[in-house]
TORPANU-785320 format. One record per atom (N, C-alpha, C): atom name; residue number from 1; x, y, z. Coordinates in steps of 0.2 Angstrom, whole numbers. Atoms other than C-alpha are relative to their C-alpha. Example, Ala and Ser with C-alpha at 12.3 -4.5 7.8 and 13.67 -1.06 7.14 Angstrom:
TORPANU-785320
atome num east north up
N 1 4 -6 0
CA 1 62 -22 39
C 1 4 6 0
N 2 -4 -6 -1
CA 2 68 -5 36
C 2 -4 5 3
END
This chain:
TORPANU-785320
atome num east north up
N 1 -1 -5 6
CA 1 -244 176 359
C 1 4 -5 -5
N 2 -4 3 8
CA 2 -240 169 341
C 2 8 1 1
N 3 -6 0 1
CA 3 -221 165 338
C 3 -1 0 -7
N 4 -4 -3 7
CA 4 -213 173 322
C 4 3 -7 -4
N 5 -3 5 3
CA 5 -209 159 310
C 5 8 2 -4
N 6 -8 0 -1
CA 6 -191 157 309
C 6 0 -2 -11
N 7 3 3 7
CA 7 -190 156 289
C 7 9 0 -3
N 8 -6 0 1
CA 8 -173 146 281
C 8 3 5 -6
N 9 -6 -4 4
CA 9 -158 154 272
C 9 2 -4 -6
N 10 1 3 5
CA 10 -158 149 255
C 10 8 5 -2
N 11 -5 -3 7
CA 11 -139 154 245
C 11 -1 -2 -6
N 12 -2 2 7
CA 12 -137 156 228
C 12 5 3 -3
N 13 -7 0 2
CA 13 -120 155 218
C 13 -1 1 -7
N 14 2 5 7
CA 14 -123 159 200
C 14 1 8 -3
N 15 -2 -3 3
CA 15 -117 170 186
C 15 -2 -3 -6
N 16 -1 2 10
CA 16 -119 169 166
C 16 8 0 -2
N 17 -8 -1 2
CA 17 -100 166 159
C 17 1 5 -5
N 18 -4 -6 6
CA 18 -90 180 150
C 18 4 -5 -5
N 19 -2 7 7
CA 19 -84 172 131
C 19 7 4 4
N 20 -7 -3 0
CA 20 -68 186 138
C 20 2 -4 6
N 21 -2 3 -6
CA 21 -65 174 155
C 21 4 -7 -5
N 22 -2 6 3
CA 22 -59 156 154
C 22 -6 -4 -3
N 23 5 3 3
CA 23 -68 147 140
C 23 -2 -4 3
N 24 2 5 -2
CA 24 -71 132 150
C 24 -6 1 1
N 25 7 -1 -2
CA 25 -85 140 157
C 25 -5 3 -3
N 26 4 -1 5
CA 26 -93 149 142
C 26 -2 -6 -3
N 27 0 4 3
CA 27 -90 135 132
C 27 -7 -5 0
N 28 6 4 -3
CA 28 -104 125 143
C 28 -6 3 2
N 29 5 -4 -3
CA 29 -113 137 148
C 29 -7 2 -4
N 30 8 0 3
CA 30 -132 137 144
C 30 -6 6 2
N 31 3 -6 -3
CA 31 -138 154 145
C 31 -8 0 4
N 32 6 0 0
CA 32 -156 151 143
C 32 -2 -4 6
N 33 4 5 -8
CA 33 -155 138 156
C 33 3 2 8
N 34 0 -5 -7
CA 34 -147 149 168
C 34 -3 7 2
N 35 5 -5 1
CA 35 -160 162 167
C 35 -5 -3 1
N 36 8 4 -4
CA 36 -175 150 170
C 36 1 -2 6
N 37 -2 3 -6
CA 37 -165 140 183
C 37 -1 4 6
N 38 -1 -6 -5
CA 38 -162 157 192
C 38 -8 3 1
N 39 9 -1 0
CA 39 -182 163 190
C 39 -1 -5 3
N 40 3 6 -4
CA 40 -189 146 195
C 40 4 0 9
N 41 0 0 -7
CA 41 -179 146 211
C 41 1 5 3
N 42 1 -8 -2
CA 42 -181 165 217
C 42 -10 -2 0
N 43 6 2 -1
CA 43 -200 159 213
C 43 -2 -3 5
N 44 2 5 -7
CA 44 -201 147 224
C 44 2 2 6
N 45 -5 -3 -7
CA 45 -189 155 237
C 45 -3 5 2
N 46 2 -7 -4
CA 46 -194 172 240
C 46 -6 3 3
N 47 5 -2 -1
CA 47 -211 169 243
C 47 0 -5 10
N 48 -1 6 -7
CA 48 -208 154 259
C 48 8 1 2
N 49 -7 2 -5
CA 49 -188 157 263
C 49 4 8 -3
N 50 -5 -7 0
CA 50 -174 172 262
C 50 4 -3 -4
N 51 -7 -1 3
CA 51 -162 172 247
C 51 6 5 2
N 52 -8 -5 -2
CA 52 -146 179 250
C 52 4 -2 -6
N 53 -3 -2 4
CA 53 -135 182 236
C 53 7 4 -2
N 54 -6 -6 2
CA 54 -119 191 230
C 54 -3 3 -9
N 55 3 -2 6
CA 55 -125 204 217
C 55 3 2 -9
N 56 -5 3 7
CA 56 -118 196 200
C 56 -5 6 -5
N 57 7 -4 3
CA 57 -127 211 188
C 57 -2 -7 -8
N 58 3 4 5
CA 58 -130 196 174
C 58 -5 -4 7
N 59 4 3 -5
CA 59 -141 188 191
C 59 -6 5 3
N 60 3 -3 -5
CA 60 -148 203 200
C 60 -10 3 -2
N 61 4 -2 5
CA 61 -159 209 185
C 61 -8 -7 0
N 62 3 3 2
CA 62 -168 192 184
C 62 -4 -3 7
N 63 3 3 -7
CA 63 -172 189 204
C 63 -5 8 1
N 64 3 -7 0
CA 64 -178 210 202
C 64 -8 -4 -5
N 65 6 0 4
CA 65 -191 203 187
C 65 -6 -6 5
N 66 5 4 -4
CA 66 -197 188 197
C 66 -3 3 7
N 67 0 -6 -5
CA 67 -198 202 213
C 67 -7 1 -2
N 68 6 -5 6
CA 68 -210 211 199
C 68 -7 -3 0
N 69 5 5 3
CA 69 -221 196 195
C 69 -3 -2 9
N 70 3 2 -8
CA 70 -225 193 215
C 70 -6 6 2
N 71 7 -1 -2
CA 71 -243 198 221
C 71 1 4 7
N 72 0 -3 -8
CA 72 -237 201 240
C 72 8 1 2
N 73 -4 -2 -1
CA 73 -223 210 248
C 73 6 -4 3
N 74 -2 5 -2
CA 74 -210 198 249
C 74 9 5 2
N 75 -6 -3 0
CA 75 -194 212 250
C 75 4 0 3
N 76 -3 0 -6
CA 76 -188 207 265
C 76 2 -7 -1
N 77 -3 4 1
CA 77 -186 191 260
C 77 8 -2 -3
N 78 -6 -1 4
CA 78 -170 195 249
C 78 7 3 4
N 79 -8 -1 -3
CA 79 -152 198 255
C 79 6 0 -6
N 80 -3 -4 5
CA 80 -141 207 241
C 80 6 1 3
N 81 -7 -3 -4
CA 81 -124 207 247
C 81 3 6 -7
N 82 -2 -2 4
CA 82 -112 220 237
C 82 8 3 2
N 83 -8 -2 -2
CA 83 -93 224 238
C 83 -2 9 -1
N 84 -1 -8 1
CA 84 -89 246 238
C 84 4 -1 -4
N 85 -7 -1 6
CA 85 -74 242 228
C 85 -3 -1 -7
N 86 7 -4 6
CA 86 -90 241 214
C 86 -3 3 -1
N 87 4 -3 -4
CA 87 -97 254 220
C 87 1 4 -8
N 88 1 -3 7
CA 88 -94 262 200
C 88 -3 -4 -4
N 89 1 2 5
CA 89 -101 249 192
C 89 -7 -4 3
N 90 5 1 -2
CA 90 -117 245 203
C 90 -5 1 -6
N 91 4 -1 6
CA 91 -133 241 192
C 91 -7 4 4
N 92 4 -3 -2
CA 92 -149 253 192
C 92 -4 -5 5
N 93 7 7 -1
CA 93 -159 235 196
C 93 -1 -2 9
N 94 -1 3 -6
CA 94 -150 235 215
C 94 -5 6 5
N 95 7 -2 -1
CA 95 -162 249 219
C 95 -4 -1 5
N 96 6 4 0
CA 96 -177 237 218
C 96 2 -2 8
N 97 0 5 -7
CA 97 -170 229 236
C 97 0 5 5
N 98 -3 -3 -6
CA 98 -172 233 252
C 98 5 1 4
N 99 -6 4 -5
CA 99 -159 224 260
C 99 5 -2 -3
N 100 -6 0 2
CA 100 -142 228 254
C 100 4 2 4
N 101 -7 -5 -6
CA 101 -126 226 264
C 101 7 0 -4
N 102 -6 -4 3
CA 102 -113 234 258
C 102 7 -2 5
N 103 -4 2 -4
CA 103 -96 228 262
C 103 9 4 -2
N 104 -4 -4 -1
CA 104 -80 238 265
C 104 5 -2 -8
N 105 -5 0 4
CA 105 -67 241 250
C 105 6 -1 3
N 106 -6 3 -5
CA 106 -51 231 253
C 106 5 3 -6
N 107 -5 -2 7
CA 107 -33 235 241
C 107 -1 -2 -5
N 108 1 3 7
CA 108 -38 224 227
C 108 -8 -3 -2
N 109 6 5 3
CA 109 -52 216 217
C 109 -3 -4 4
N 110 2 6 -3
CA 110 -50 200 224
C 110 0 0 9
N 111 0 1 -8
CA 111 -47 204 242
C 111 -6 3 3
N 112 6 0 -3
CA 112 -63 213 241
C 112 -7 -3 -2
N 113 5 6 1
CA 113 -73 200 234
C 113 -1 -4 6
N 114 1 6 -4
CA 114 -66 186 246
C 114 -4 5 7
N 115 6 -1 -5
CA 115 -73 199 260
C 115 -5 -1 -1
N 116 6 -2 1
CA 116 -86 202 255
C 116 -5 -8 0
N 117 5 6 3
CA 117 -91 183 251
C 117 0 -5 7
N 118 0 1 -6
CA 118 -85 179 270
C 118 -5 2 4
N 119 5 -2 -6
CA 119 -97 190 278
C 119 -6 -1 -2
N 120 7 2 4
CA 120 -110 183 266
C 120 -2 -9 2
N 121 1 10 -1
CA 121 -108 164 269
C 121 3 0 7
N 122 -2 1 -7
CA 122 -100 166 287
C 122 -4 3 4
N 123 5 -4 -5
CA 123 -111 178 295
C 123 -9 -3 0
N 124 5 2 2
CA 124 -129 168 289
C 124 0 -6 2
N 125 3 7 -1
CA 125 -136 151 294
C 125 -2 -4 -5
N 126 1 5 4
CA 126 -138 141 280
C 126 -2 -6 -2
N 127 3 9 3
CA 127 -150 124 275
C 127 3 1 -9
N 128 -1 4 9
CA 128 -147 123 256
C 128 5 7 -3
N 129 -4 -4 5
CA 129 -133 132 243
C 129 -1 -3 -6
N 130 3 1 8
CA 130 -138 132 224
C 130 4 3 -2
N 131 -2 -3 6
CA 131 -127 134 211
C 131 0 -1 -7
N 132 3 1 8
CA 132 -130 138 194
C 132 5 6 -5
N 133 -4 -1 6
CA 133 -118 141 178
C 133 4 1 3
N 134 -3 -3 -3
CA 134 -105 152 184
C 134 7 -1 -3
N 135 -5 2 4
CA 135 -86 155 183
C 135 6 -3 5
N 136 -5 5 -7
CA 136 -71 153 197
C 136 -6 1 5
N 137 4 1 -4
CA 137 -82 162 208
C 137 -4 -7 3
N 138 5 4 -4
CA 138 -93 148 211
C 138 4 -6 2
N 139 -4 6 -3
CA 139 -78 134 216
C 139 3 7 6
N 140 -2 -4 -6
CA 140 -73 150 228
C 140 -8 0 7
N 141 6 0 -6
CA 141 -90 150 237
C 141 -2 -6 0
N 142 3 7 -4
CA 142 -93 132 238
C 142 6 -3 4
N 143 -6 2 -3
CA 143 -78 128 245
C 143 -1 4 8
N 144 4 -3 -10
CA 144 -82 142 260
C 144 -7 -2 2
N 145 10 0 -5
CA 145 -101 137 260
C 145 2 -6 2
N 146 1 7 -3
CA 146 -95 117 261
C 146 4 3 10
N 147 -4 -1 -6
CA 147 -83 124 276
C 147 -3 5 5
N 148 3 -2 -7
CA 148 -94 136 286
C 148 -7 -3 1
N 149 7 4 -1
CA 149 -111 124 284
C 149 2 -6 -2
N 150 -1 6 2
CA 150 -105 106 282
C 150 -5 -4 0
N 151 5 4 0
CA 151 -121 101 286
C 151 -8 2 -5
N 152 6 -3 2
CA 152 -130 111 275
C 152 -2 -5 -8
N 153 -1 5 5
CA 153 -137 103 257
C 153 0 6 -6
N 154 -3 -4 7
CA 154 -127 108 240
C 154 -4 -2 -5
N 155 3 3 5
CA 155 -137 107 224
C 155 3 4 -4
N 156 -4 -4 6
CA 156 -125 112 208
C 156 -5 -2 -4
N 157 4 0 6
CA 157 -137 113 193
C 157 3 0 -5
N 158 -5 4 7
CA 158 -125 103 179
C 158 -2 4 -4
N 159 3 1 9
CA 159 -137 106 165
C 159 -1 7 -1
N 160 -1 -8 3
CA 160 -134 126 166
C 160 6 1 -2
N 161 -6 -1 0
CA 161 -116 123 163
C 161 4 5 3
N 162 -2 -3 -1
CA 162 -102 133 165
C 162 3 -2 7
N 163 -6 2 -6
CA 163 -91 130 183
C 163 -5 -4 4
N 164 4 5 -3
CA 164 -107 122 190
C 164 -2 -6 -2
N 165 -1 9 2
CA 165 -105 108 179
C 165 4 -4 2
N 166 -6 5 -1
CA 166 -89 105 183
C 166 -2 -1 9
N 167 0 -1 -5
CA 167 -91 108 201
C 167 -6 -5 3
N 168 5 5 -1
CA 168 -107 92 199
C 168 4 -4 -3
N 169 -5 9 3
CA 169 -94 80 190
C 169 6 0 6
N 170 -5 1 -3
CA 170 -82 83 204
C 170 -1 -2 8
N 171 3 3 -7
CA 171 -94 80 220
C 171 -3 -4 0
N 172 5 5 1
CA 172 -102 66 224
C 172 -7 2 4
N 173 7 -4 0
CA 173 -120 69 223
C 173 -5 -7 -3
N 174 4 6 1
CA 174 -134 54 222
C 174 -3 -1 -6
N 175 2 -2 6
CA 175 -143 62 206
C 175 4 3 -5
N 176 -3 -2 5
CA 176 -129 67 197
C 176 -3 1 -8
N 177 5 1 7
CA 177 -137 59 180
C 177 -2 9 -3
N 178 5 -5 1
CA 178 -151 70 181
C 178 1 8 0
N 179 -1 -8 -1
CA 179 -143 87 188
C 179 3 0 -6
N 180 -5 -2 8
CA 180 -132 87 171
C 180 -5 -1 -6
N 181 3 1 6
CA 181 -145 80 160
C 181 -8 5 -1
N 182 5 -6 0
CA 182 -160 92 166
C 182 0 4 -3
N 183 1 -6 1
CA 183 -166 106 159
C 183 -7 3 1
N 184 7 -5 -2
CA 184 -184 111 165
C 184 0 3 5
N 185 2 -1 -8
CA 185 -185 119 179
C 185 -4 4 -1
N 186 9 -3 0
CA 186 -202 124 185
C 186 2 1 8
N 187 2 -3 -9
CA 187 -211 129 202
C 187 -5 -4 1
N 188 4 4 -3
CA 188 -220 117 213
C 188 -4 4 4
N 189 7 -3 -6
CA 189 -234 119 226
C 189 5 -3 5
N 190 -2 1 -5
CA 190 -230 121 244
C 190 -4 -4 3
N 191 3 4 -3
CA 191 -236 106 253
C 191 3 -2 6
N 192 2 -1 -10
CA 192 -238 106 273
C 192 7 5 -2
N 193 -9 -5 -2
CA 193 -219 115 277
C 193 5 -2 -4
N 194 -5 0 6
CA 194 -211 111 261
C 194 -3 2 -4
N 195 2 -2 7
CA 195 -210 119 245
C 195 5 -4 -5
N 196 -4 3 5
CA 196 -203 111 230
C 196 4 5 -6
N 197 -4 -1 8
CA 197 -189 116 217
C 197 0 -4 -5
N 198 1 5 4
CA 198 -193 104 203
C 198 4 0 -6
N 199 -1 2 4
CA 199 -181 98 193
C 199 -1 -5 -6
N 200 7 6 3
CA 200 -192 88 181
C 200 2 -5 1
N 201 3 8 -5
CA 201 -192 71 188
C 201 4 0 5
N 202 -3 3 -6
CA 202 -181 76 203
C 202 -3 4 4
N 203 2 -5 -3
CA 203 -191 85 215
C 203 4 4 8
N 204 -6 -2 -5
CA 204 -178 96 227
C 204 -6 5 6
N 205 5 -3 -6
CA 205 -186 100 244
C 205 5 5 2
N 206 -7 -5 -4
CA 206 -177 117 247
C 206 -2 4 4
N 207 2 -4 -8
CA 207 -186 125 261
C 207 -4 -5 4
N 208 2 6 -6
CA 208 -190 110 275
C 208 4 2 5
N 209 -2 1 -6
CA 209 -187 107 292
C 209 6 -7 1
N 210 -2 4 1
CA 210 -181 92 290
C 210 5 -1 -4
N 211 -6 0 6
CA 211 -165 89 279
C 211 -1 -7 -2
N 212 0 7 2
CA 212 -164 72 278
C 212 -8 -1 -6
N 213 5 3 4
CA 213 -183 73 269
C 213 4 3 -6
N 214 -1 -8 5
CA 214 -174 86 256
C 214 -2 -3 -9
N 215 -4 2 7
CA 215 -173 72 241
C 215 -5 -5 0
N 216 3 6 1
CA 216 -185 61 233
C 216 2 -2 -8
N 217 0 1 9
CA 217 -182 54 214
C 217 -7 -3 -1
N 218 8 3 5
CA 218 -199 49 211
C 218 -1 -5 -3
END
């Protein structure tokens, strides 16, 4: 009897910046290129690997459109996490998902985020976390993701700016350059058990078996 292909756990960490937050992260922030960034890899991902997500409503709208634009049923692929303590402020677009876990309301904002963002990164298995633009949130989940997957691969996308710039000038990373100086991002073809996320001349292998293949600069 055929075995079930085990298919990897892709996070993503990504937010558009509020001008009303800390400017450091508007200020950088490249809206345009965190909206393709975020299509382009939900494109690539939800057809070969399961995104999982915390649902930012400037994000959830744009992984629903590229949902839309898919030929075959991919809705099980997607993992929507979502606090109750925004349980007034949930967008029509969450809906669209099948797979929403819903996590308890704690006394404050913050304390029901930081749950929420534990049982989302601590309870999953994890090969690669992405992240793109964003504000604290994304230095609060890469510090959990480095810490419950240290062996998993990180890729901040600089060139969307915003807390994911900073959070690529502050890790060492072999392609730095390039992740800050990029701005195409497209979709590759899957070849044998990889698919590529291609940041134009760096092509990022995000759903493999292999990690160590994950990174070629071309």
């Amino acid at each position: 009897m055929a075995t079930e292909k085990r298919l990897n756990n892709i996070f993503l960490s990504a937010s558009i910046p509020s001008p009303d937050r800390d400017r450091r992260f508007y200020d950088t922030a490249d809206i345009i290129a965190i909206r393709d960034a975020v299509k382009a890899l939900a494109s690539v991902v939800i057809p070969n690997a399961n995104l999982i997500w915390g649902g930012h409503p400037s994000i959830t709208p744009l992984i629903k459109h590229v949902l839309e634009q898919t030929n075959i049923d991919v809705n099980e692929h997607m993992i929507l996490y979502q606090s109750l303590f925004l349980e007034d402020e949930f967008i029509k677009d969450n809906s669209t998902f099948r797979n929403i876990i819903f996590t308890p309301k704690q006394k404050t904002h913050k304390e029901s985020i930081d749950s929420m963002r534990l049982k989302m990164i601590g309870e999953n298995m994890f090969s690669v976390g992405v992240f793109i633009g964003g504000m604290e949130g994304i230095f609060d989940e890469y510090k959990l993701f480095k810490e419950k997957h240290p062996g998993a691969l990180i890729i901040p996308l600089a060139s969307t700016g915003g807390a994911s710039r900073i959070l690529c000038e502050e890790i060492q990373f072999e392609h730095k350059e390039r992740l800050i100086n990029d701005y195409a991002y497209m979709v590759y073809i899957t070849i044998e058990k990889y698919t590529i996320f291609q940041l134009k001349s760096i092509p990022v292998l995000i759903v493999c078996e292999d990690k160590k293949s994950y990174l070629n600069a071309g």
